[in-house]
N, C-alpha and C positions, 0 to 999 in steps of 0.2 A: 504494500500500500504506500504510494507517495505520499508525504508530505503536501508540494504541491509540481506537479509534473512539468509546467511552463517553464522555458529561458535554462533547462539542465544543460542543453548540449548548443554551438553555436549555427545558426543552420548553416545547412551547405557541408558542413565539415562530417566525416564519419570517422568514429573515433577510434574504431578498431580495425580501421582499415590497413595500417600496419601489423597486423598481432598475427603475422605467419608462422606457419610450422618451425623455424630457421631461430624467428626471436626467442619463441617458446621456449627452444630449447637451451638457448642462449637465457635465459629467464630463470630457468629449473637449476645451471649450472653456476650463476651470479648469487645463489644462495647454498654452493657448495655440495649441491647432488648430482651424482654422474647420471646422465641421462641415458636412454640407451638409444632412443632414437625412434621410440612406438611412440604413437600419440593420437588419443581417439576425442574430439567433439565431444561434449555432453549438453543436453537438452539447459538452455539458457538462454536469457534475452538480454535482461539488466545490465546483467556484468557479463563475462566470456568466460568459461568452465573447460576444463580438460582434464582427462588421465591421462598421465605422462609414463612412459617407462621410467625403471632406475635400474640401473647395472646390479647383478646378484641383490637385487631384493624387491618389495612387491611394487605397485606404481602407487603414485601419488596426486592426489587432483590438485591442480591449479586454477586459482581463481583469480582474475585481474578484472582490476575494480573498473568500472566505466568512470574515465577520467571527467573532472568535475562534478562530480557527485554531492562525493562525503569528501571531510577533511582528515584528514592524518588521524585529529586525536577522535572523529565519529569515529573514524573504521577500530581506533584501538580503543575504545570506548565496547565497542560490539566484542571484538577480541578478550577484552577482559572479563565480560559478562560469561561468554560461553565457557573462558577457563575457571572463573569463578562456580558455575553449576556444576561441569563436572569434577571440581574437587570435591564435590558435596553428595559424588557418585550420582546426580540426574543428569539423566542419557543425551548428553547432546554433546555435537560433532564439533570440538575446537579445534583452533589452527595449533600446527608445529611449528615449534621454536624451532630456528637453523640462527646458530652462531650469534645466541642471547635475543635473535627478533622476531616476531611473529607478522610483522609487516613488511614488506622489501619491497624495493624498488630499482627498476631496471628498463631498459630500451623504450623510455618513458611513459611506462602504467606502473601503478601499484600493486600488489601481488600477494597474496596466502594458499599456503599448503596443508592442504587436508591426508588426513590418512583417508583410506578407500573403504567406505561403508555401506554394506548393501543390506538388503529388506525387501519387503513388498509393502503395497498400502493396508494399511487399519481395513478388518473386516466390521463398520462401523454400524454395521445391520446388528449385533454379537453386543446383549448386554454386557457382558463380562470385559468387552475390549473398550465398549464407553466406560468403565468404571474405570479400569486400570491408567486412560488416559487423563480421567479426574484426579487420579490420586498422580499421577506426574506431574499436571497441570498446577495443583494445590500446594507440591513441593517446588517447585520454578519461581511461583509467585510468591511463596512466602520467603525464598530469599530476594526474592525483584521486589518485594517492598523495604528491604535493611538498608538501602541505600538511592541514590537517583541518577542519572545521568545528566554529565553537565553540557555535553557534546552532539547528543542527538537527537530528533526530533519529539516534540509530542501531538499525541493527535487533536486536531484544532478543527472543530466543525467548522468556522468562517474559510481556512484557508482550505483545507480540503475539499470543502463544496463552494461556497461560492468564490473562491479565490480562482477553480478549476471551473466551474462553469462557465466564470466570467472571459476565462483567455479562451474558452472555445468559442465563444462567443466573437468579442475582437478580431481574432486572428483569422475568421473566415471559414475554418471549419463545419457548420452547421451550414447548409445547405437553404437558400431563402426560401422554399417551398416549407421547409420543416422548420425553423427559425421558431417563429410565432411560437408556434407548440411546444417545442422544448423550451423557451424563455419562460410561456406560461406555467407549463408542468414542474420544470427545478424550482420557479418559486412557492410554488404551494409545498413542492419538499421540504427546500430550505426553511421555511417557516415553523415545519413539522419538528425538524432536524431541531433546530435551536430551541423547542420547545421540549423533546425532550432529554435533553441535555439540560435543561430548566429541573427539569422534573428529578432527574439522577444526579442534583446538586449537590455537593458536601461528601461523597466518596471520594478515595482514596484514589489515586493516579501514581502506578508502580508502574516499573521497568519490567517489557514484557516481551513475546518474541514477534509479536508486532503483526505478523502474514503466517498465521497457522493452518495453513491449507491441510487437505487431506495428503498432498504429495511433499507436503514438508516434513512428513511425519513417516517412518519407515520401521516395518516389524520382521523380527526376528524370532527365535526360540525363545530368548529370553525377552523378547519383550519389545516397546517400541523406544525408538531414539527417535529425537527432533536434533533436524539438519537447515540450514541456509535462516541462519540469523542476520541476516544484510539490513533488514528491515525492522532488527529491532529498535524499540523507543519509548515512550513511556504514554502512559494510556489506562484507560480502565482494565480489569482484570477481565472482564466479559470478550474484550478484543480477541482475547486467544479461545475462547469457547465458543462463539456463535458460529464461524466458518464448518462445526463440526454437527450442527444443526442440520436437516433435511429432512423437505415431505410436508404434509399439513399438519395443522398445530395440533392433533390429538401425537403426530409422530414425535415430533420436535417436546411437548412435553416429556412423554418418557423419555427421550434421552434425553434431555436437561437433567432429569430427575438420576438417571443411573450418572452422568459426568459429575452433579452435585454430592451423589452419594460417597464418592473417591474424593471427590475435590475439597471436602469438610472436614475428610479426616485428618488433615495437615492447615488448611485456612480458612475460616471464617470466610462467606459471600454474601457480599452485600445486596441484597434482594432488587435495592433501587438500579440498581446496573441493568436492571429488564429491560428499564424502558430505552435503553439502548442499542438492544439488539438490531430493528430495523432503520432505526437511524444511521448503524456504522454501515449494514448493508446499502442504501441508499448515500453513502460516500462514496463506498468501495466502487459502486456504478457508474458516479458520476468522477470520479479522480481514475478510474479503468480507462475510460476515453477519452481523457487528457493524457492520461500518459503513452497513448498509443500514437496519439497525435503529433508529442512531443519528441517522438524519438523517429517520425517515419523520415528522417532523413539517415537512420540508419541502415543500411540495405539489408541484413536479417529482418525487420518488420515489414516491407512491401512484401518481403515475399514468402515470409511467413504468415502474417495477415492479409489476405489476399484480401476479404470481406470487409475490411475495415476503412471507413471513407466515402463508401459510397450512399448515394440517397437512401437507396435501400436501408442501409445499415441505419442509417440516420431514423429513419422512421419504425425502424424493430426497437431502436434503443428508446424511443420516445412513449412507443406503446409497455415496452419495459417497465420506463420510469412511471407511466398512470396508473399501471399495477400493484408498484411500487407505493403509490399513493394511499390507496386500499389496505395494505399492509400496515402501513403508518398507524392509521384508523383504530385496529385491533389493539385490544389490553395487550399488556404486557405478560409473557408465559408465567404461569406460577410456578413456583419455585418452593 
C-alpha cells in the first residue's frame, strides 16, 4: 500500500533499466558473495527481486530497492523491524548481514539479501490456519507496539485517498466520459472514509507489516512465515487482519472471530478498529490506481498491466468504487 503513489519516479526515466544480468552479478559480489552465475527473475513490480546463485552453497535472493522511494534510514528502519521479530522467534524473513551491513549499495541501486524461503499460500478456508495466523499476528503486534518508527510512513486517510484521487484526477488519467462519476463516487467515499476514522478515534497506531496479502504470507510444516516487509509502517492493528477477510459478512465474521481467537491470546483488540475495515479497503482501491498510474513509465507495468488505463478499466473501477459505497453503509463486523 503507498503512502501516496504520485511524483515517486521522474517520468520518462525507467529506473531499472540498467539492472542487467552483468550488474547483478556484479551487485551479489560488491557484498562479498561468489556468485556463480545462475540467476532467475522472481515475480515483483515495486522493487526488482532475484535468486542469484552462490558458489558451493545455496542461492540467495536479491532485492534492489526502486530508486527514490525510501530513504536509507526507511529501508533500515524496515530492516531493523524484521531483525527485531525474529529474535523474538516470529517467523518473518530478515535481511543478511554481509561485512556488518544489511543495506549495500552498488552500480547505483540499493540492495538486501535474503536467505531462500519457500511455502505455499494459507489454506484460509481451515479454521485452524485463521487461528494460528491470529496468534502470529497478536505476537508481531505486540512487539510493533514497544516502540515507533521514526522513518516510515503512517497510514493517512487525506493522503492516501484524497491526496491519490486528487493526482488522478490532474494528471489526466480518468478519462472525461468517466471523470464526473469517479469525482462524484471518491467523494461520497472520502466523506465515509474520514468519518470512520472519526468513529475509531483514540486507538492505538503500532508499527505493522503494512501489505499483509494472502501471498505475503507463506506455509510450511511448521507453520506460516511473513515475507516482503517493504511496506511496513505504522497504522492500526486491523491493517494486517482485514486483507485476510473474504466472502459475505456471515463468512468474514467467522473468520474475524477464529483470527481474534489467536490474536487475544498475546494482544488485546481494540473493537473500534471495525469501523475500519472498509475504509482501509476503499484506500487500498483508490491508492491501487494511483500507483499503477504512477509507475506506467516503467516498462514491466505496460506490459504486465495490459488492462490498466483504458476506459474500460476506468468504468469497472468506478462501478467498483459505488459498490464500494454500499459496503461503507454496513455496521461494523462484531467482534
Amino acid at each position: 500500500m503507498n503512502e501516496i503513489a504520485a511524483g515517486d519516479d521522474t517520468p520518462g526515466e525507467h529506473p531499472f533499466a540498467t539492472l542487467q544480468p552483468a550488474l547483478l552479478l556484479d551487485m551479489l559480489e560488491s557484498a562479498d558473495v561468489r556468485a556463480d552465475g545462475r540467476l532467475l527473475a522472481l515475480n515483483s513490480y515495486e522493487n526488482r527481486v532475484y535468486q542469484l546463485g552462490v558458489e558451493d552453497d545455496v542461492p540467495l535472493i536479491l532485492k534492489a530497492y526502486r530508486p527514490g522511494r525510501w530513504s536509507d534510514a526507511g529501508i533500515l528502519e524496515e530492516h531493523a523491524f524484521a531483525d527485531e521479530l525474529a529474535s523474538l522467534d516470529i517467523p518473518v524473513v530478515p535481511p543478511l548481514a554481509r561485512n556488518g551491513r544489511t543495506l549495500h549499495h552498488a552500480g547505483g541501486f540499493r540492495f538486501a539479501l535474503y536467505p531462500r524461503r519457500g511455502g505455499h499460500a494459507p489454506e484460509l478456508d481451515k479454521a485452524d490456519t485463521r487461528e494460528w495466523l491470529g496468534r502470529l499476528l497478536g505476537r508481531m503486534h505486540a512487539v510493533g507496539e514497544t516502540a515507533t518508527f521514526r522513518h516510515r510512513p503512517t497510514i493517512d486517510a487525506a493522503i492516501m485517498g484524497r491526496g491519490n484521487r486528487d493526482w488522478l484526477l490532474d494528471s489526466g488519467w480518468i478519462p472525461p466520459a468517466v471523470e464526473a462519476g469517479y469525482r462524484l463516487v471518491t467523494d461520497e467515499l472520502l466523506a465515509a472514509v474520514e468519518a470512520a476514522f472519526r468513529e475509531a478515534s483514540g486507538g492505538a497506531f503500532i508499527r505493522l507489516h503494512g501489505d499483509l496479502h494472502p501471498g505475503n504470507i507463506l506455509w510450511t510444516d511448521q507453520g506460516p512465515h511473513l515475507v516482503d516487509l517493504d511496506d511496513c509502517r505504522t497504522g492500526p492493528a486491523v491493517q494486517d487482519i482485514w486483507m485476510l477477510l473474504s466472502g459475505g459478512r456471515e463468512e468474514r465474521t467467522v473468520q474475524l472471530a477464529d483470527l481474534m481467537a489467536g490474536y487475544e491470546q498475546f494482544r488485546d483488540f481494540d473493537p473500534r478498529e471495525l469501523h475500519l475495515v472498509e475504509a482501509l479497503r476503499t484506500l487500498r482501491l483508490i491508492s491501487y490506481a494511483a500507483w499503477l498510474a504512477s509507475r506506467w513509465d516503467d516498462p514491466a507495468f505496460p506490459a504486465t498491466f495490459t488492462w490498466f488505463g483504458t476506459e474500460r478499466y476506468w468504468e469497472d473501477h468506478v462501478l467498483t468504487l459505488r459498490e464500494q459505497v454500499a459496503a461503507m453503509q454496513e455496521p461494523p463486523l462484531p467482534v
